[in-house]
C-alpha positions in Angstrom: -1.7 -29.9 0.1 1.6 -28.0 -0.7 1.7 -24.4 -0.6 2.5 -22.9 -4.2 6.1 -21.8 -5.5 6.3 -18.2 -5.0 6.1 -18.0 -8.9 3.1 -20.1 -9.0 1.7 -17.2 -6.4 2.6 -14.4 -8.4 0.8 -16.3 -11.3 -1.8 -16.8 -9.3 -2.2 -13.1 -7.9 -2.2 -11.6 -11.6 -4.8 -14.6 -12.8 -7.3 -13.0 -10.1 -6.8 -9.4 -11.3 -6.9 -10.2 -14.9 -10.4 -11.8 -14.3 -11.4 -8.7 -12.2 -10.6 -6.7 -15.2 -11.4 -8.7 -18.1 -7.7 -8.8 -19.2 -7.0 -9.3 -23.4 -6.2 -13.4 -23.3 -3.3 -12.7 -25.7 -1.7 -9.9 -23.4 -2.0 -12.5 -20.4 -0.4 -14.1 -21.9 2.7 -11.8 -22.6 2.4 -10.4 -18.7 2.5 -14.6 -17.3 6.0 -15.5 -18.3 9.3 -12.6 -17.8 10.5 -11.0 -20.8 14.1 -12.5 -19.6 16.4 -14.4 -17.0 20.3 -14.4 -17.2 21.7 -17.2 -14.8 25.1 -16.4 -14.4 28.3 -18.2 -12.6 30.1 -15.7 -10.4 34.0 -16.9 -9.6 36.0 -15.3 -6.7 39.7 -15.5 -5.4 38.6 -15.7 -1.9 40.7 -14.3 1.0 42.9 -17.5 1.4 43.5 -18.0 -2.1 41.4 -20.4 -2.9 38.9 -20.1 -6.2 35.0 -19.9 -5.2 31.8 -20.3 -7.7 29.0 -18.6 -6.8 25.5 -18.7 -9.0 23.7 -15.4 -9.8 20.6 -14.4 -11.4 18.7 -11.1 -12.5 15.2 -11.7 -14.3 13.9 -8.4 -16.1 10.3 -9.6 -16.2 8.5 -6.5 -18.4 10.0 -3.3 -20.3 6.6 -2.0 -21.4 6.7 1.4 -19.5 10.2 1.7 -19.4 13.8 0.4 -18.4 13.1 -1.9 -15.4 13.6 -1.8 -11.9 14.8 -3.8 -9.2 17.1 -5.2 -6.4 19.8 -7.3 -5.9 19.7 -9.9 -2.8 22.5 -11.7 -1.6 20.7 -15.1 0.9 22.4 -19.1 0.7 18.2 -18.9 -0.5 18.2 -17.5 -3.5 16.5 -19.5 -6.4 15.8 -18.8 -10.1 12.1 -18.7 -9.8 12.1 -16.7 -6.3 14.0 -14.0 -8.5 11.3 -14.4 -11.6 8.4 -14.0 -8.8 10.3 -10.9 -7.0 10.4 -8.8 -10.7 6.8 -9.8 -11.3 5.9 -8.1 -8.2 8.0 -5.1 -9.0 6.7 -5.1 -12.4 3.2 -4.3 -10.5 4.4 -2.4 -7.8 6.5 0.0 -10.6 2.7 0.6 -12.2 0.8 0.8 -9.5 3.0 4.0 -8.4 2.9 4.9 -12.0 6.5 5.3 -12.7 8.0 5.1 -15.6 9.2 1.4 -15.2 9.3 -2.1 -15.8 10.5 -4.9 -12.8 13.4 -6.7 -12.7 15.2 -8.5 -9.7 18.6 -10.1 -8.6 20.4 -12.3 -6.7 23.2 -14.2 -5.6 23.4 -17.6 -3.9 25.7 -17.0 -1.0 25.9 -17.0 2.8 27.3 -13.2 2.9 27.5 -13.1 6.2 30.8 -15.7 6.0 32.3 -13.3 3.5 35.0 -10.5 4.3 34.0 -7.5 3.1 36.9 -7.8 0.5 34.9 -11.7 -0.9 31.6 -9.7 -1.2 33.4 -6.6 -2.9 35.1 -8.9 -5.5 31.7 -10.9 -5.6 29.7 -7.8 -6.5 32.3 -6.9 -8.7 32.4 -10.5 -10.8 28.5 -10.7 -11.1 28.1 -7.0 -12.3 30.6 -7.6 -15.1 29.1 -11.0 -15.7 25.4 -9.0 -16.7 26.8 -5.9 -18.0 25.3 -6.7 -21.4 22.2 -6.3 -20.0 22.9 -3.4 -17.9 22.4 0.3 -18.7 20.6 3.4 -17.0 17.7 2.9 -19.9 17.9 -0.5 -19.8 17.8 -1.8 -16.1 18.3 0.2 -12.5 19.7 -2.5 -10.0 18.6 -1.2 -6.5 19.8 -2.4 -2.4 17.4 -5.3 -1.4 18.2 -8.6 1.3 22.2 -8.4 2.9 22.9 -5.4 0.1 23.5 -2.1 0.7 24.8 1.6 -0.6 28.3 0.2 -0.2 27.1 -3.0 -2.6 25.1 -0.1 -5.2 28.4 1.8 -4.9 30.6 -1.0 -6.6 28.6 -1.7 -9.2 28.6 1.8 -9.7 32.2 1.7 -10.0 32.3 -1.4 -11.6 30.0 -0.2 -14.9 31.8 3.2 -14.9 35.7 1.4 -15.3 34.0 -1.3 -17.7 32.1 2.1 -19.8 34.9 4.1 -19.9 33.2 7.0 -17.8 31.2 7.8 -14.6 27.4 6.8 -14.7 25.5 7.6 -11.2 22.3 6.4 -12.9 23.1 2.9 -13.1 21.9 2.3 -9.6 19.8 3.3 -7.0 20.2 3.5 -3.2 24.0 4.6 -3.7 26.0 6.9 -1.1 24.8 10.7 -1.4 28.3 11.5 -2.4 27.9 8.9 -5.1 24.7 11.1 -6.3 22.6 8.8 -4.1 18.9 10.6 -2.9 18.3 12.4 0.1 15.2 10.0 2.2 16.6 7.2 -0.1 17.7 4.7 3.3 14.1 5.5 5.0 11.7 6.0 2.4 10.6 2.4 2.1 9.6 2.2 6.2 8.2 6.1 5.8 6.1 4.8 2.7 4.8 1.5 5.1 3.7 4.6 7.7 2.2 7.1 5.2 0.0 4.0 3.6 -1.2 3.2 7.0 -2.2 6.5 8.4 -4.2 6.8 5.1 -5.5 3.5 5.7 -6.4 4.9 9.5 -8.0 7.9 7.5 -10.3 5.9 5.6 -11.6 4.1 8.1 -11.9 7.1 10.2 -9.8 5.8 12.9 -6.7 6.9 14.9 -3.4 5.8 15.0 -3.1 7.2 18.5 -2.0 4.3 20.7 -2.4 1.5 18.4 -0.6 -1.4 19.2 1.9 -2.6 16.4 3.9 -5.7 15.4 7.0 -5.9 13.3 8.4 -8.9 11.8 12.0 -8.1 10.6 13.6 -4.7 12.5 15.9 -4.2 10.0 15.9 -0.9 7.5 12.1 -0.9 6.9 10.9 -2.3 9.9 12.7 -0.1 11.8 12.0 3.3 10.1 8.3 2.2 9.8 8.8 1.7 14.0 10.0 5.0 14.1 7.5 6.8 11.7 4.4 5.1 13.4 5.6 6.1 17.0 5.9 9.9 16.0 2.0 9.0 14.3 1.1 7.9 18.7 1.5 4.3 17.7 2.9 2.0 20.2 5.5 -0.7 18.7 4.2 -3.6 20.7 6.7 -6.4 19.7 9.5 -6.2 17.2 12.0 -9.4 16.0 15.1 -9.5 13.7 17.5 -12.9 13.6 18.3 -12.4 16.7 15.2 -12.9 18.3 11.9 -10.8 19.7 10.5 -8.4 22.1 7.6 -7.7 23.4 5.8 -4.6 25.3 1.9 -4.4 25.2 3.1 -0.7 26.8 5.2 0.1 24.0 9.0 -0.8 23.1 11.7 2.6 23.4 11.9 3.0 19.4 15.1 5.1 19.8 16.7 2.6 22.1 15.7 -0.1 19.4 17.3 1.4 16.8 20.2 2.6 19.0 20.8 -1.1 19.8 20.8 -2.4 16.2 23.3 0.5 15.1 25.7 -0.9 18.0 25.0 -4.7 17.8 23.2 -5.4 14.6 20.0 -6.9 16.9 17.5 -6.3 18.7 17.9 -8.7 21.7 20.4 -6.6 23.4 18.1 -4.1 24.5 16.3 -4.5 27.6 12.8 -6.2 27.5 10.7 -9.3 27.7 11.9 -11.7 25.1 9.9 -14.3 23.3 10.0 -16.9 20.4 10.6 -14.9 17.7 7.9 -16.6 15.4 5.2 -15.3 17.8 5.5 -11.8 17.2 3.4 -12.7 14.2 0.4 -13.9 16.8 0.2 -11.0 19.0 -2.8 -9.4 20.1 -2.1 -6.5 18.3 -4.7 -3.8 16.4 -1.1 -3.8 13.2 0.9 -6.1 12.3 3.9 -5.9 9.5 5.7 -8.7 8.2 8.9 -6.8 7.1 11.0 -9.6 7.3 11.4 -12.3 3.8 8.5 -14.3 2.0 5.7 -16.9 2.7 5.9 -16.1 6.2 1.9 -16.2 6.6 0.8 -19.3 5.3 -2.4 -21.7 5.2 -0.3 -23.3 8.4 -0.3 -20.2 10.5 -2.8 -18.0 9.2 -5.5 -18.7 11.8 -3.3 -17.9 14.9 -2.8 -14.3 13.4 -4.4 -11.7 16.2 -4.2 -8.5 14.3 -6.9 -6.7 12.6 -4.6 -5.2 9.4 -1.7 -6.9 7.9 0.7 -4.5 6.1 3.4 -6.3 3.9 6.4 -4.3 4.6 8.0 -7.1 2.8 8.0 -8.6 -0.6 5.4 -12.0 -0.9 5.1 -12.4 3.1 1.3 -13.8 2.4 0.4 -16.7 0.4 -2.4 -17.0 -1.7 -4.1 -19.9 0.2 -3.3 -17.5 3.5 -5.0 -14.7 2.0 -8.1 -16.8 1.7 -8.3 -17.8 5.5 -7.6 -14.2 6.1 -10.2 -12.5 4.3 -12.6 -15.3 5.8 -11.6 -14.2 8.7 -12.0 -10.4 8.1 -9.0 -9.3 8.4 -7.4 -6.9 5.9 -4.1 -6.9 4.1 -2.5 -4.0 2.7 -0.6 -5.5 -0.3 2.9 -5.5 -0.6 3.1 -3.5 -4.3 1.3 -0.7 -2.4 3.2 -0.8 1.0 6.0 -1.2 0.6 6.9 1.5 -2.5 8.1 4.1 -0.7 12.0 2.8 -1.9 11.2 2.7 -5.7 9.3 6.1 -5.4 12.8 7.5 -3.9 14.8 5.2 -6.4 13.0 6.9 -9.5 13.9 10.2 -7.9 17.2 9.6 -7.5 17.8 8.3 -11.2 15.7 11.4 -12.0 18.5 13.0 -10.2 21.5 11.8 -11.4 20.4 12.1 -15.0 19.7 15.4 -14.7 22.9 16.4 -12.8 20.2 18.7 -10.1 20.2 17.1 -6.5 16.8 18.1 -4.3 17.1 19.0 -0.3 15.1 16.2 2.0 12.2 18.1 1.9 11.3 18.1 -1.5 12.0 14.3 -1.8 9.8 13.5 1.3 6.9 15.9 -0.5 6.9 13.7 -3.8 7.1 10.6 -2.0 3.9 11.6 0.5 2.0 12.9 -3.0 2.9 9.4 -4.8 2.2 7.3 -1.9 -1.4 8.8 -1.0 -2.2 9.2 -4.6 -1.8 5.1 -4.6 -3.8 4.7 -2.0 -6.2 6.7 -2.8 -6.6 4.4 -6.2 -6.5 1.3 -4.7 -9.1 2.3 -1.9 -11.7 3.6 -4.7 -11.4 0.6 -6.7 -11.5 -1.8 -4.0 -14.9 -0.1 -2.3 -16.9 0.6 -5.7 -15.6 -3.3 -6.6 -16.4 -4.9 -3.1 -13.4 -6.9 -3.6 -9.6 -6.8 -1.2 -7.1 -4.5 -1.2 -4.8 -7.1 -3.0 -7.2 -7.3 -6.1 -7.9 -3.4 -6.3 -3.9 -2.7 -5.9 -3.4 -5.4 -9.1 -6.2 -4.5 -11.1 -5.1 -1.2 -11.4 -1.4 -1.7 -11.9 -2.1 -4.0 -14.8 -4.7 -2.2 -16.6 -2.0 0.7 -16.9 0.1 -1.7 -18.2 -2.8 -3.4 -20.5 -2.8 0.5 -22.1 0.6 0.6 -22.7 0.5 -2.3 -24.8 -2.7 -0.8 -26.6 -1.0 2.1 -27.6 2.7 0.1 -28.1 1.2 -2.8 -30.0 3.2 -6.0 -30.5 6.9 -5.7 -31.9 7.4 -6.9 -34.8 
């Protein structure tokens, strides 16, 4: 047996919740296929003259609640229907946090780590002029996701603003603070991974105090959710990147960690016992986040997994047929469109932000994220208790019945 596309997955995922919750046949029916994809070819002078075409996408999946909402990745695996399944799941995630949003998501085909800075400047450049038409700070929010970053947010900034004739901070999200960007923007999505597990921790009326952790991925939310959970008295067991893993039942030095990836970009520089880095995924650990890319737990590996809570720092890291095996098995998973929202959260308050010309000090972002974050939980862990059924089901149920009344007081245009 094959493991499902990661759009058959995201069908798959909203199939289950719509049964849960009795969804309207005809409005599945509307929420199962995206609302649109633009496929677009992106040509570049690269740096020794010669002409590159590279293939980019953006899919805005749903509008219904508002102008949507996504990232744009730049990975040599980018596909058309990994883009359509990414915007479903922000679609969800958007409603779950009840923000005024629909999900969209982009992407580029392209090794960027064999392009000059100049190739992926002129890259991000080309491909934000070639969907412009579909562009607009009412329309659709890019965001940083996979090998992007503020620098990448900051040219297509620039790019719409020349191409429009003035300056628009609110196209994007996750830009430079000088730009208009948010303060907490870079560490909200790790802090949001932390906040949902300490509530987690409070439900179950456990401590965090020296529970052992595994992260999957170090980079900018694996490594701020290392860093949140440590100050919590969590100990980061084992931690991987590209590069490699480490492993310390005692705890990894989360400052060194970090330290290390600032310098070298990984985390197999710093001192430490080394492993495989696929088995920081089976270590006998109480936490374990997947913060890395998709279908990393699969029906394959599922039944080597040690920890007792999975929590999806990253987008799709469980598939469907895992999440069986896993809940056979008694062992929970946080869903991503819960975990992992800390970034939109921040992203809606810094478009919030920029449209309004008012910039807020740290401390008033990290209040509204806390308040949105354990406000979701809080929903999800009601519904999934008085329903008996998983975290995953509760966190979809209720993002899609918000969306389901939208459309009842929206109706059907025309």
């Amino acid at each position: 047996m094959i493991e499902d596309s990661l759009a058959k997955k995201a069908q798959k995922q909203l199939y289950k919740a719509a049964k849960e919750i009795n969804l309207d046949k005809n409005l599945l029916k509307i929420l199962e296929k995206p609302m649109r994809i633009l496929r677009v070819s992106v040509p570049i002078k690269l740096d020794n003259g010669r002409t590159k075409v590279f293939t980019g996408f953006r899919c805005q999946y749903n509008n219904a609640k508002g102008p949507t909402k996504g990232g744009v990745r730049y990975h040599p695996e980018v596909t058309e229907e990994e883009i359509v399944a990414l915007a479903a799941w922000m679609t969800w995630k958007c409603a779950l946090l009840d923000l005024p949003y629909g999900g969209a998501k982009g992407g580029i085909i392209c090794d960027p780590t064999k392009l000059s800075e100049t190739e992926r400047e002129r890259m991000t450049r080309r491909y934000t002029s070639e969907i412009m038409p579909i562009l607009g700070p009412h329309i659709d929010i890019p965001a940083p996701d996979v090998y992007t970053t503020s620098k990448t947010m900051a040219w297509i900034m620039d790019t719409f603003s020349m191409m429009k004739g003035y300056t628009e901070p609110s196209i994007v999200t996750g830009k430079p603070e000088i730009l208009g960007g948010s303060k907490g923007r870079k560490e909200a999505t790790g802090k949001g991974v932390a906040i949902i597990i300490r509530e987690y921790f409070k439900a179950m009326k456990k401590s965090l105090e020296g529970t052992r952790v595994a992260i999957q991925g170090f980079g900018n939310v694996g490594g701020h959710a290392a860093l949140f959970l440590s100050q919590m008295g969590a100990k980061i067991a084992a931690v991987s990147d590209v590069s490699g893993a480490l492993v310390n039942p005692d705890g990894l030095d989360v400052p060194g960690l970090l330290d290390c990836v600032q310098k070298h970009a990984c985390v197999i520089k710093h001192p430490g016992k080394q492993i495989d880095r696929e088995q920081v995924l089976y270590q006998d650990v109480d936490i374990l986040i997947p913060a890395a890319l998709e279908n990393q737990i699969h029906r394959k590996n599922a039944h080597k997994i040690k920890a007792k809570v999975i929590v999806e720092g990253a987008n799709g890291p469980t598939t469907p047929e895992a999440d069986d095996i896993l809940e056979g098995r008694k062992i929970t998973v946080i869903p991503d469109i819960l975990a992992n929202a800390g970034g939109v959260v921040v992203s809606h308050l810094e478009w919030v932000q920029a449209l309004s010309g008012l910039f807020w000090e740290e401390d008033q972002v990290n209040a509204e994220l806390e308040r949105k974050m354990v406000k979701s939980f809080q929903d999800v862990w009601k519904r999934s208790t008085q329903k008996n059924i998983s975290l995953r089901c509760a966190a979809y149920s209720v993002a899609i019945e918000r969306i389901a009344e939208v459309y009842r007081y929206r109706g059907l245009f025309p």
